[in-house]
C-alpha positions, 0 to 999 in steps of 0.5 A, a space after each residue: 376105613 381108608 383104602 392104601 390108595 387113599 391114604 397115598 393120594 393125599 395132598 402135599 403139605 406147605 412145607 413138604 412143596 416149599 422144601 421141594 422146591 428148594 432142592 430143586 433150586 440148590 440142584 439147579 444152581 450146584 449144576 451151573 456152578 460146575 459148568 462154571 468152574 475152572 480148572 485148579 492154577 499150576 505153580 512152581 515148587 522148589 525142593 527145601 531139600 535138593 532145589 528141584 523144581 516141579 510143577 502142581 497143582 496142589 503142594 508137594 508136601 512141607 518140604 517144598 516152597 512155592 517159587 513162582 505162578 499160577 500157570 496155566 499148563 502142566 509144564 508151568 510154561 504158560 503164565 496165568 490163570 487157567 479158564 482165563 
C-alpha cells in the first residue's frame, strides 16, 4: 500500500505541465495588455432635448447625439487621442 506522500509526489502528466504553461503564458500577456492600454477618448454630446452640451466617455443615454471628438481631457478642450 502507498503512503499519502507518495501518492502526492508523483509526476506531472504532459497535459497537466503543457496547461500550465499556457496559463502562465495568457497571464503573462493579460499583464502587458493592461500596462499598454489607454485610457477611453472623451467626446461632445448635445441633448436631443434641450441642446446641452457635455463631455463623456461613454453615451449619456438615447437621448443624446455625438457632436464632435475624441479628446483628450475631461473638458473636450484638447483634441485627440488620449495615450497618443
Amino acid at each position: 500500500m502507498r503512503s499519502m506522500s507518495t501518492i502526492h509526489r508523483r509526476r506531472m502528466t504532459p497535459l497537466k505541465s503543457v496547461l500550465r504553461a499556457a496559463l502562465l503564458l495568457f497571464a503573462i500577456q493579460y499583464d502587458c495588455g493592461i500596462a499598454w492600454s489607454a485610457p477611453a477618448a472623451w467626446h461632445k454630446w448635445r441633448s436631443k432635448m434641450d441642446g446641452t452640451l457635455i463631455c463623456s466617455q461613454t453615451p449619456p443615454g438615447s437621448g443624446w447625439e455625438k457632436v464632435d471628438g475624441p479628446y483628450k481631457d475631461a473638458r473636450c478642450s484638447i483634441a485627440g487621442k488620449p495615450g497618443a
